[in-house]
C-alpha positions, 0 to 999 in steps of 0.5 A: 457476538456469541458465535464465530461466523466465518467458522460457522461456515460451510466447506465451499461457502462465498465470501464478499470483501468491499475495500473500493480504494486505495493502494495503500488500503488494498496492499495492507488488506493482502496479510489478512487476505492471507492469513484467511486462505492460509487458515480456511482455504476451501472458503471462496473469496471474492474482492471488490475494488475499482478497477483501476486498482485490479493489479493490486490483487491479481495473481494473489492465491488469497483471492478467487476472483476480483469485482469491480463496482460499476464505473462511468458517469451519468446514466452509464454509472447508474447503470454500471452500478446496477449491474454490479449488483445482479452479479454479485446477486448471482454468487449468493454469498454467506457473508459480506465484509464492508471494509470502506464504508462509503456511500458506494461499499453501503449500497452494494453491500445492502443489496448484494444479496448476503445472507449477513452483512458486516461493517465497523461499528463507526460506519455510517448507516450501522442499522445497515449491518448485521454484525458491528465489528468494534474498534480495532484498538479493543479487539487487539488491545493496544492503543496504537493501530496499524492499517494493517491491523485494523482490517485483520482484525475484523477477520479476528473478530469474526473468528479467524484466530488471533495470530501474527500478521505477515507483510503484505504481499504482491505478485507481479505478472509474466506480461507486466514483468517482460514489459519492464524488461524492455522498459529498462533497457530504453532507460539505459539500465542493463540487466546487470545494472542495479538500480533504485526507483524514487517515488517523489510524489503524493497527495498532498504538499504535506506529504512531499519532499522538496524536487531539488532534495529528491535531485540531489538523493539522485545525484547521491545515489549514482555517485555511491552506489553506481545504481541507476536512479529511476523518477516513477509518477502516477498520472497527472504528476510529471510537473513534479519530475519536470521540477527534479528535472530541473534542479538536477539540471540534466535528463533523469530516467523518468517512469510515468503513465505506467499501470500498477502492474508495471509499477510493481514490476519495476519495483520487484527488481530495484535495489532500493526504494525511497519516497514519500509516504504513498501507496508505491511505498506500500507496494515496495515494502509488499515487494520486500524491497529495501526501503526508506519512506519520508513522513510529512503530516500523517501519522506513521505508526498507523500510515507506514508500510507493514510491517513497521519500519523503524524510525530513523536512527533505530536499528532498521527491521519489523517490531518484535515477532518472529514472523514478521522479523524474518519476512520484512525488508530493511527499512526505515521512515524518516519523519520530524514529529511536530506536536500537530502531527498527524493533520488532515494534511490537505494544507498545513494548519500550523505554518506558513508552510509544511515544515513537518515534511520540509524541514527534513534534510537531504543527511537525514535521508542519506543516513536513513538510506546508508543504514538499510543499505547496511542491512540489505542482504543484496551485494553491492555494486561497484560505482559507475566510472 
C-alpha cells in the first residue's frame, strides 16, 4: 500500500467502524478509537455493534454515532438486516473498517455502499476487501500481541501515526450513575462506605474460579479492609452467586439483571475490582480502577485488560511507556502457566479438570490483592466493627 487512506481523506469524510461483539473487543477498541479522534478530529466516526453492547460506546467524544445491525429472528432479522444496510447507505461513507470478520460484519460491509473497504488479511472472503491489512505482529513488530493493539494497528496501517496506545476508556451516564446511587444504598452500602465488585463468572469452566474461593475473597475483604463486598452476574449466571451463596453460608450483596451501563456505573466507584478473566474486568481497568484478574485457559499477554497488568509477584503497573505508566490502574493477573496454555477453553483438553484455573489458591489472590491495594492512591478505610 503505497498511500495513506485515512490521510487522504477530506476534512468532513465518514468513517464506517464494524466490531459487532463483545465487551472485551469493544472496550479494547476505545484506545484506537481515541488516538483517531485525538489525531483527525474532523473525521465522522460511525461504530456498528449490537445493541445489546451500546453503553459500551455511548458518551464516548470518539464516536458521532453508534448502529447497530439489525437484530430479530426469522423474517424480522432478515428484514432488520436489510434496513441496516439502507441506513448505512444513506451516510455515503469514504472507508469502511471491518474489524470482525464474521458472516454478518462481511455482509454489511459488502453492501454498505463504502466507496473502500477494508479487512484483515486472515478474514474470510479477502476478494471481499479493498484494502488487506496484514497481521498485526508485522505491523508493530513484535511477536506478542495485545487485543488492543491488534485493532489500533489497522488504524496504524492505514496511516494513523504510529504512537503509544492509551487505556481503554468508558464513560458512565448521569441516568446510569443515579441508578447506582439507589442501588447501593438497597445493598446496605452508604456513600461513605467503600466498596469492592467481584466478578466471579465467565464463559467458560476454564476461565472460573471456584464459589467457595470467591466466599471466602468475600468474607476476606470485609474483615480487612471493612469494604463491602459486591457479587455482580450477567444474565443467565445467578446459579453461580446462588453457589457463593451457599459456601458463604449467609446473604451476599448480589448485583445482577443490570445493563452494561449499570454495571459500569457500580464499577466507576468501587475500590477494587477482582474477577476472572471477562469482559467486566476489561470495563473495570477502562474505568481505572484497581484490579486483580484471575487467569484459567486463555492467554493473558494478548487477553488481559490494557494496558497489561503485571503478573502476579511483579511490581504492579503497565509496561514501559510513559502514557501508559501514568494512566493505568494498580493492577495484577493471577494466572498458573501450564504447557497447554492458551486452549480453546470450551473444556479442559489436558485434565480431568481445568486445573489451570482450579489450582490457583485463595493466598495467591490474597497477595495479588494486598499488592494493588499497596499501590492504590485511594485511602483506606477503617474495618467494620
Amino acid at each position: 500500500m503505497t498511500r495513506s487512506p485515512l490521510s487522504d481523506l477530506p476534512s468532513g469524510a465518514r468513517i464506517l467502524v464494524l466490531r459487532l461483539r463483545s465487551i472485551g473487543d469493544i472496550v479494547l477498541l476505545t484506545p484506537a478509537l481515541r488516538l483517531l479522534k485525538e489525531w483527525r478530529p474532523d473525521l465522522r466516526v460511525s461504530v456498528l455493534i449490537e445493541s445489546r453492547f451500546r453503553h459500551l460506546l455511548e458518551g464516548n467524544p470518539g464516536v458521532e454515532e453508534i448502529l447497530h445491525p439489525g437484530e430479530g429472528a426469522g423474517w424480522k432479522k432478515l428484514a432488520s438486516r436489510f434496513a441496516a444496510v439502507r441506513e448505512l447507505r444513506q451516510r455515503k461513507f469514504a472507508l469502511s473498517i471491518d474489524l470482525h470478520g464474521g458472516p454478518t460484519s462481511r455482509f454489511l460491509t459488502r453492501f454498505s455502499g463504502a466507496r473502500r473497504r477494508i479487512g484483515f488479511q486472515h478474514f474470510r472472503t479477502p476478494s471481499l476487501y479493498d484494502i488487506l491489512v496484514p497481521d498485526a505482529r508485522r505491523i508493530l513488530g513484535q511477536p506478542t500481541i495485545h487485543t488492543a493493539e491488534h485493532q489500533a494497528s489497522a488504524f496504524f496501517y492505514l496511516g494513523l501515526p504510529r504512537q503509544e496506545i492509551p487505556r481503554a476508556r468508558l464513560f458512565v451516564s448521569a441516568g446510569c450513575a443515579a441508578w447506582w446511587h439507589e442501588k447501593r444504598t438497597s445493598l446496605g452500602i452508604t456513600p461513605v462506605h467503600a466498596y469492592a465488585v467481584i466478578h466471579p463468572t465467565a464463559l467458560y469452566e476454564t476461565k472460573q474460579w471456584a464459589p467457595e474461593k470467591f466466599a471466602q475473597l468475600g468474607r476476606y475483604l470485609e474483615r480487612e479492609t471493612g469494604w463491602a463486598p459486591v457479587y455482580c452476574c450477567g444474565p443467565g449466571e445467578a446459579a453461580e452467586l446462588d453457589a457463593i451463596e451457599q459456601a458463604a453460608g449467609a446473604p451476599i450483596r448480589r448485583l445482577e439483571g443490570t445493563s452494561l451501563g449499570q454495571l459500569a456505573a457500580a464499577l466507576a466507584g468501587a475500590s477494587l475490582f477482582v474477577g476472572n478473566d471477562s469482559g467486566p474486568a476489561h470495563m473495570a481497568a477502562a474505568l481505572a480502577r484497581p484490579l486483580v484478574v484471575i487467569f484459567g485457559s486463555s492467554s493473558s499477554p494478548t487477553w488481559g485488560p490494557w494496558p497489561r497488568p503485571a503478573p502476579a509477584g511483579e511490581t504492579p503497573g503497565p509496561p514501559s511507556g510513559a502514557r501508559r505508566a501514568q494512566e493505568g490502574p494498580p493492577a495484577l493477573v493471577v494466572q498458573n502457566f501450564y504447557d497447554c496454555n492458551p486452549c480453546p477453553g470450551d473444556r479442559c483438553y489436558r485434565f480431568a479438570r481445568p486445573e489451570c484455573i482450579l489450582s490457583i489458591t485463595f493466598e495467591q489472590v490474597r497477595a495479588a490483592v494486598e499488592a494493588v491495594l499497596a499501590q492504590s492512591p485511594q485511602p483506606r478505610h477503617p474495618k467494620s466493627t
